[in-house]
C-alpha positions as YAML, in Angstrom:
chain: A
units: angstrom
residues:
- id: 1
  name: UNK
  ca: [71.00, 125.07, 88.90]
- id: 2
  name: UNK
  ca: [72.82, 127.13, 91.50]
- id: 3
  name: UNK
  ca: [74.97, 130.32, 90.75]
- id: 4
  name: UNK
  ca: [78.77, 130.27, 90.19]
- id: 5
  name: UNK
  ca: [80.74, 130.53, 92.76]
- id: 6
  name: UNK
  ca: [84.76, 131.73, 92.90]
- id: 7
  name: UNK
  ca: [85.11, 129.23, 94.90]
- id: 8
  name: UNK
  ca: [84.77, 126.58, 92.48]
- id: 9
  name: UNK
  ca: [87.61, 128.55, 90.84]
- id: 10
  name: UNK
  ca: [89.99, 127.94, 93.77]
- id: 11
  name: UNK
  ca: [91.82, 125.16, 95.89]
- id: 12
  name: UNK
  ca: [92.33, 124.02, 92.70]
- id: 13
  name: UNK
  ca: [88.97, 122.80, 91.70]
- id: 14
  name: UNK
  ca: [88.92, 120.72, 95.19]
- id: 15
  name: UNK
  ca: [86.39, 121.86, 98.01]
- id: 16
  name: UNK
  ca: [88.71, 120.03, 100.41]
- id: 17
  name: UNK
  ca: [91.87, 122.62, 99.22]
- id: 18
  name: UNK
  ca: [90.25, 125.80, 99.95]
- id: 19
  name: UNK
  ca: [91.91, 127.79, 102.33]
- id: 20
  name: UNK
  ca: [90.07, 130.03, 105.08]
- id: 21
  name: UNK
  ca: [91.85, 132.99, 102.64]
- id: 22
  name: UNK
  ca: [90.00, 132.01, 99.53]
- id: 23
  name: UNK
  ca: [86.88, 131.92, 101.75]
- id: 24
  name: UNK
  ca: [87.58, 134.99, 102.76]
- id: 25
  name: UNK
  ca: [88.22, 136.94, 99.64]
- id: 26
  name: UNK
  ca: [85.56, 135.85, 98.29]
- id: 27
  name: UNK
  ca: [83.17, 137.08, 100.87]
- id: 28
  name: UNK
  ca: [84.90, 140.16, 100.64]
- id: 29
  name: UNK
  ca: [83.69, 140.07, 96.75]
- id: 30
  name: UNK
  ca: [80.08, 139.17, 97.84]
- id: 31
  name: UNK
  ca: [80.18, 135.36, 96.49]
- id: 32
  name: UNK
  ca: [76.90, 134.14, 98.17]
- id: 33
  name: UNK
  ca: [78.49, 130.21, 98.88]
- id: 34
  name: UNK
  ca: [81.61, 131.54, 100.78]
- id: 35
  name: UNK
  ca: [78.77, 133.58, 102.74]
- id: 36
  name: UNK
  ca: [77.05, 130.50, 103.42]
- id: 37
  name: UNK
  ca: [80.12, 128.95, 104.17]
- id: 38
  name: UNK
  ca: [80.80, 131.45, 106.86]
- id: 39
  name: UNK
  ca: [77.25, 131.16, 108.48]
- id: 40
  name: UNK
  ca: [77.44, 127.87, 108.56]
- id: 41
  name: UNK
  ca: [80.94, 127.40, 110.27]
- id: 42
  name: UNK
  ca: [79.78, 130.34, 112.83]
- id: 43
  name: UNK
  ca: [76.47, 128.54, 113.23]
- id: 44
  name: UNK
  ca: [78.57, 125.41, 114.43]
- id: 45
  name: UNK
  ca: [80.98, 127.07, 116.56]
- id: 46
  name: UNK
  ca: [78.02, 128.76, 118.32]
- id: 47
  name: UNK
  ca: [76.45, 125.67, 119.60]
- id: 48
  name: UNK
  ca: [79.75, 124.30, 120.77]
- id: 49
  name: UNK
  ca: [80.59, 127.60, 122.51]
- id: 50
  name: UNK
  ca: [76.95, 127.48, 123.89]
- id: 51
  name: UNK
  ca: [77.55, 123.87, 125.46]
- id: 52
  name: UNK
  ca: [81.00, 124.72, 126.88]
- id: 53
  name: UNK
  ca: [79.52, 127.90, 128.51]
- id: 54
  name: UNK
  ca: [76.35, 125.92, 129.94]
- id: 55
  name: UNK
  ca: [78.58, 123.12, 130.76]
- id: 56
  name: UNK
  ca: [82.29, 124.13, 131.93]
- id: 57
  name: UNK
  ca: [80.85, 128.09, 132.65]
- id: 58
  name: UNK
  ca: [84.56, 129.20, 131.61]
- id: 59
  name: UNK
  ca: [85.67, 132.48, 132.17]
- id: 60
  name: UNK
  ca: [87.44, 132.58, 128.92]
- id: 61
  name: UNK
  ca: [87.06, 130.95, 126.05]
- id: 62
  name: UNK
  ca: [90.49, 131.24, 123.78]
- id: 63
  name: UNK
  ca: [90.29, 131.01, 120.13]
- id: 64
  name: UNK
  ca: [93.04, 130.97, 118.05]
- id: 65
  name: UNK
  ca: [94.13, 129.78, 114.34]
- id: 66
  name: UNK
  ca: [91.95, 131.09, 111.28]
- id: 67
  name: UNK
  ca: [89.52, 132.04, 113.24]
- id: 68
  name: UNK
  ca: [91.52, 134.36, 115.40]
- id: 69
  name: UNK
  ca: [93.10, 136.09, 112.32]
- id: 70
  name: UNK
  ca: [89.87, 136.49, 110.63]
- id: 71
  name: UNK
  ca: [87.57, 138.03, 113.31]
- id: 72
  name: UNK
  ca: [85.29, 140.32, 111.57]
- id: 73
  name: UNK
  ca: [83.93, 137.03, 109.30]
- id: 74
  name: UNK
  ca: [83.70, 134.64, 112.40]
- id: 75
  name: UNK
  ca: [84.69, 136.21, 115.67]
- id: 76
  name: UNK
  ca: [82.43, 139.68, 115.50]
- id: 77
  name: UNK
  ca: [79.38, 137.72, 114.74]
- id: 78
  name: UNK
  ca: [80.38, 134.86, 117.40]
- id: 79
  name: UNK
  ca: [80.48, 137.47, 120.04]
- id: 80
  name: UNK
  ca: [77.43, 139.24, 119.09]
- id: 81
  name: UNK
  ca: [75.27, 135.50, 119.77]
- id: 82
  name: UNK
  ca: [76.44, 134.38, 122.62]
- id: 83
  name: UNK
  ca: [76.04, 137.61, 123.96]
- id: 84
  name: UNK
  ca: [72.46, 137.72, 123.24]
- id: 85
  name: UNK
  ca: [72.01, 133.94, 124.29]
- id: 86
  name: UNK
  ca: [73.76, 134.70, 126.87]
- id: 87
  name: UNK
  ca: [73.18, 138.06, 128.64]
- id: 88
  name: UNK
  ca: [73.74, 137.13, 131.93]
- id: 89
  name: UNK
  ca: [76.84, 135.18, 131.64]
- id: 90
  name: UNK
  ca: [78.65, 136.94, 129.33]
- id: 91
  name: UNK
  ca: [79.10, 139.88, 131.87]
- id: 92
  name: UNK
  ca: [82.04, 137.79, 133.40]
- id: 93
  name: UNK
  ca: [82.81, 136.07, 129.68]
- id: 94
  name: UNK
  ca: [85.50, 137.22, 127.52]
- id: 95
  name: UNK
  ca: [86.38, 135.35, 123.84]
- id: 96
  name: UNK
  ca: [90.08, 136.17, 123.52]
- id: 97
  name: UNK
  ca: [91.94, 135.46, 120.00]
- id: 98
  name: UNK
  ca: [95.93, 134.43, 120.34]
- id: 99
  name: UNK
  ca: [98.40, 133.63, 117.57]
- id: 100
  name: UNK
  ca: [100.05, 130.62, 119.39]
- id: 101
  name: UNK
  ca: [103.39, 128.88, 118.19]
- id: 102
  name: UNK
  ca: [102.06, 125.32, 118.80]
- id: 103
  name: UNK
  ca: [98.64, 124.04, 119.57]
- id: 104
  name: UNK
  ca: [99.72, 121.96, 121.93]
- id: 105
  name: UNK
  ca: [99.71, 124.32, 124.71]
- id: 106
  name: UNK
  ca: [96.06, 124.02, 125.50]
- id: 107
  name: UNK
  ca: [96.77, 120.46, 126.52]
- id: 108
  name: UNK
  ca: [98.42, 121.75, 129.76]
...
């Protein structure tokens, strides 16, 4: 059986009413499923960051929401692999983090 978790604590019980917050704190207090949590999700967003740079070759890449306000857990280590899978490119790359009033901008 796996070890307890805060997280099973909060959203109520639910998985699916956690908040990026509750994930957060309880990384901050060393709970080893948020960690895994937080690998995971960066493990994701790597590989889509990877295709958009081999496919689109952007010059910027904006991020913004919960991951934007929590950089150190996702953003730091984000950087840190695409700069090593991507030494070359990343010289002209920069992953920017805004606080945006309504998503809908990045329609435009």
């Amino acid at each position: 059986m796996g070890e307890a978790s805060i997280l099973s604590e909060e959203g109520g019980g639910n998985p699916n009413n956690l908040t990026a917050e509750e994930v957060r704190s309880a990384v901050r207090a060393g709970d080893k499923l948020a960690k895994t949590i937080v690998t995971e999700t960066v493990d994701l967003l790597i590989v889509a960051i990877a295709n958009l740079i081999s496919i689109v070759d952007p010059e910027r890449i904006i991020i913004t929401g919960d991951l934007a306000e929590y950089g150190d857990l996702f953003l730091d280590p984000i950087r840190m692999r695409i700069q090593s899978k991507f030494p070359a490119a990343t010289r002209k790359f920069h992953c920017l983090t805004l606080r945006w009033m309504h998503p809908s901008w990045a329609l435009w």
